[in-house]
C-alpha positions in Angstrom: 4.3 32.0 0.5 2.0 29.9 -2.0 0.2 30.9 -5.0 -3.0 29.8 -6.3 -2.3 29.5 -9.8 -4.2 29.6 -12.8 -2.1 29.6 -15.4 1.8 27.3 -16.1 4.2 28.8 -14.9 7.0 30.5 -16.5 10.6 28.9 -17.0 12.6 28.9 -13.8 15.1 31.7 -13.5 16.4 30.0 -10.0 17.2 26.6 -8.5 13.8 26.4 -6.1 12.1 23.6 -6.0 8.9 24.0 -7.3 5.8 21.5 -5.1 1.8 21.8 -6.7 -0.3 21.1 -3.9 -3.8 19.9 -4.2 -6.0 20.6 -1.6 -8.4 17.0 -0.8 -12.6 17.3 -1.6 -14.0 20.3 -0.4 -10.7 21.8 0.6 -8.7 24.8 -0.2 -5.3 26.5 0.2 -5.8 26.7 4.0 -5.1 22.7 4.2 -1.6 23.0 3.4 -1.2 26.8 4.7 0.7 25.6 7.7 2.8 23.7 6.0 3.8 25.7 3.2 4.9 28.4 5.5 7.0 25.9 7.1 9.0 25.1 4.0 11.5 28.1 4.0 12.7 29.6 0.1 14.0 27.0 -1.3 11.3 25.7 -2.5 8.1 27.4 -4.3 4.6 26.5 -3.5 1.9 26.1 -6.3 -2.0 25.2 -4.9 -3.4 24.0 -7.7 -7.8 23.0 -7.7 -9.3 21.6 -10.6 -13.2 20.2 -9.7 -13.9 18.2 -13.0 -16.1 15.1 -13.3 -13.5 12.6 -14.1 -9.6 12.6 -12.5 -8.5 12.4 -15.7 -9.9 15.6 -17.1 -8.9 16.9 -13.7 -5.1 15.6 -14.8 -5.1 17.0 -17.9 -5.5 20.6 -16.6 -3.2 21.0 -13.9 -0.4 19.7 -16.1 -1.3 22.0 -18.7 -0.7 24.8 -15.6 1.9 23.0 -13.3 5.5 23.7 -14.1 7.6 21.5 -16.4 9.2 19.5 -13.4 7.4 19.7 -9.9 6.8 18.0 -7.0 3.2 16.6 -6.2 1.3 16.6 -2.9 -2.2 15.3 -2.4 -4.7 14.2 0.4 -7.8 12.2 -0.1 -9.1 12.8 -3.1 -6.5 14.7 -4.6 -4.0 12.2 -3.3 -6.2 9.6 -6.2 -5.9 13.0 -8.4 -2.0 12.9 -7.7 -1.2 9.5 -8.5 -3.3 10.3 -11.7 -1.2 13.0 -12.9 2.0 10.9 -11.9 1.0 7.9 -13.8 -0.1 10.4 -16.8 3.4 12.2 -17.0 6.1 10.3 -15.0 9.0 12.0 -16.6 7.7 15.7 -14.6 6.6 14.5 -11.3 10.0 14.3 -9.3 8.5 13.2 -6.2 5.4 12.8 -4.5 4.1 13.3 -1.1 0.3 11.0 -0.4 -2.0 10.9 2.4 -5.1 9.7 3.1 -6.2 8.4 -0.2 -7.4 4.7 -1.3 -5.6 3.5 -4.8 -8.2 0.9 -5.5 -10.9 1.2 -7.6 -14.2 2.8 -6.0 -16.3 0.4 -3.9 -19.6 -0.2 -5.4 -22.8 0.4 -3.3 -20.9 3.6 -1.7 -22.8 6.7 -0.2 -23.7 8.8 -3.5 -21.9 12.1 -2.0 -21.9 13.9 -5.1 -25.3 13.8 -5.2 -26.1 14.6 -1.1 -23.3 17.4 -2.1 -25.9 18.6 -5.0 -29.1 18.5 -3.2 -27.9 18.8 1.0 -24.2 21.0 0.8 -24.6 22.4 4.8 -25.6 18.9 6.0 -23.0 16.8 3.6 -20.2 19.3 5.1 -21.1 18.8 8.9 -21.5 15.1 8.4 -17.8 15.1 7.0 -16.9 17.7 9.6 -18.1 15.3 12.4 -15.3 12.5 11.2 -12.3 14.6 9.1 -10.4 15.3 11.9 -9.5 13.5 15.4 -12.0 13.8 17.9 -9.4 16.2 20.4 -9.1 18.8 17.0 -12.2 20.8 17.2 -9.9 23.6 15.2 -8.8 21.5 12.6 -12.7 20.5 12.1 -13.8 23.9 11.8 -11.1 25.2 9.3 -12.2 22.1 7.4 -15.8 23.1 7.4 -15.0 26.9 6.6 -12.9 25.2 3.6 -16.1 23.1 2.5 -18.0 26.6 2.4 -15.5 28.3 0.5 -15.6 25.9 -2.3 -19.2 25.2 -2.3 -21.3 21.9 -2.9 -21.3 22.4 -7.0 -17.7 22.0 -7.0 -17.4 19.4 -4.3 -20.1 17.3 -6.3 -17.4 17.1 -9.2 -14.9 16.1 -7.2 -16.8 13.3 -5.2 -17.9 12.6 -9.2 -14.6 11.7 -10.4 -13.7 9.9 -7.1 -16.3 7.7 -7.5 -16.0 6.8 -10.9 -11.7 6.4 -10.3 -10.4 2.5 -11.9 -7.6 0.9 -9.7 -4.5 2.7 -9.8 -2.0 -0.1 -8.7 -2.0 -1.8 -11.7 -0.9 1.3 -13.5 2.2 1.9 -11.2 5.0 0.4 -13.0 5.8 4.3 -13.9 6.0 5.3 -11.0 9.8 5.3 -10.5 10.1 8.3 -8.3 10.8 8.7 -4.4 7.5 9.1 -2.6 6.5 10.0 1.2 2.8 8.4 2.2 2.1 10.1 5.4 -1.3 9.1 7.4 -2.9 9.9 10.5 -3.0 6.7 13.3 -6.9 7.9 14.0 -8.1 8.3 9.8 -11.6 7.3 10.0 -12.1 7.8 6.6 -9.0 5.4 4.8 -7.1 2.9 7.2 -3.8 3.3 8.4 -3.5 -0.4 6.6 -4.4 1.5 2.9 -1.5 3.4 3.5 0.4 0.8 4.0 -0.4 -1.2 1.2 -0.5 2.5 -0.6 3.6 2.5 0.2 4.4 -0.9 -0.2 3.0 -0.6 -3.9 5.4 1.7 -4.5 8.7 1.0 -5.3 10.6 3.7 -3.5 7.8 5.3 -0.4 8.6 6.0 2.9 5.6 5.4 5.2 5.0 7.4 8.4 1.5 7.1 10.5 1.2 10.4 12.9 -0.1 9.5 16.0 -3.6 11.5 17.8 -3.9 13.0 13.7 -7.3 11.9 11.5 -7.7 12.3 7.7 -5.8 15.4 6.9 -2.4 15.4 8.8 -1.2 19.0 7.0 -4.1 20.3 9.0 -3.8 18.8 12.1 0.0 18.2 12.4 1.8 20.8 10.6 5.4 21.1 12.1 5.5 17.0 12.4 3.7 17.2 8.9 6.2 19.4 7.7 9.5 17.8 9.1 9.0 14.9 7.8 8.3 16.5 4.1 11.5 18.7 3.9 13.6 15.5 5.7 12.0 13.5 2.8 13.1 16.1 0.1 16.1 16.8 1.6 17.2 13.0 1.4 15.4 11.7 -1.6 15.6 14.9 -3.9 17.5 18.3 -2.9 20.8 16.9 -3.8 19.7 17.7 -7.4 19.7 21.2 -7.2 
């Protein structure tokens, strides 16, 4: 029911709703698998990577490939990479749906992942499978790690890259006009439930939910909850215009 696409897509000829999800570091289509097949046909699923050195290079190509107007989901990384893309073109993100991801600028003195994802890939990836997911999700860790294979240390080494060298993104909100859903998991060990928080309260029109027994990807670990609350969230904030 989703498409990896490559290319922009071609003017609608129907009334779908039309979501680009992008999968967090590492990940792939299979993060947001369950959900998407969740979402039923009104709405049309685009899973979109772009593993650049910079988010704003990143930007740049999935809005040359994303559809004129679209909805925008990202975790983790790709949640920084979403509000990037928001921030860049306002007027053609309708909504957005956040989790897991820190809008501050990156903390100097961090762990250089890019470069353990360059040298050590296998050991980088079972580190990160060890603390992804809650501790009572051993599934959830392994499609994670199977994920982190797929895409391959090179490409993960961009994308740690460009979140490490991100600015601070609150200042740059005052665009940011549409609804937004910022969903996080009670156990994240990787971004506080309180960055969330603060994530939704920057925001002038978010509705926060924390999923209880979830960790750092809640599409993963809690896809019907994850997925109820995403289609309640469009079906209040956005389907009435279509």
């Amino acid at each position: 029911m989703y498409q990896l696409s490559n290319h922009r897509s071609t003017p609608l000829t129907d009334s779908k709703t039309q979501i680009v999800f992008i999968p967090a570091l590492l990940c792939d289509g299979a993060l947001y698998a369950p959900v998407i097949e969740r979402l039923g046909d009104h709405y049309e699923a685009h899973v979109m990577i772009s593993p650049k050195p910079s988010l704003a290079e990143s930007a740049a190509d999935i809005l040359a490939r994303a559809p004129d107007k679209f909805v925008l989901v990202g975790t983790s990384y790709a949640g920084n990479l979403a509000l990037e893309i928001a921030i860049a073109a306002p007027e053609r993100v309708t909504a957005l749906w956040l989790m897991g991801c820190d809008p501050g600028p990156a903390a100097p003195g961090g762990p250089d992942l890019a470069g353990g994802l360059t040298a050590t890939p296998d050991a980088v990836i079972d580190m990160l499978g060890g603390i992804i997911a809650h501790p009572d999700n051993a599934a959830a860790a392994a499609t994670f790690k199977d994920m982190a294979h797929r895409i391959g240390g090179a490409a993960g080494a961009l994308q740690a890259t460009a979140l490490a060298s991100r600015t601070d993104a609150v200042s740059r909100f005052g665009a940011l006009t549409m609804p937004a859903l910022v969903l996080w998991g009670a156990d994240d060990a990787l971004v506080p439930v309180a960055v969330g928080k603060a994530l939704a309260n920057s925001l002038p029109h978010a509705h926060f939910h924390v999923l209880p027994a979830c960790g750092h990807l809640p599409t993963l670990e809690k896809p019907a909850e994850s997925a109820g609350l995403f289609t309640e969230f469009l079906s209040g904030e956005f389907h009435h215009a279509h």
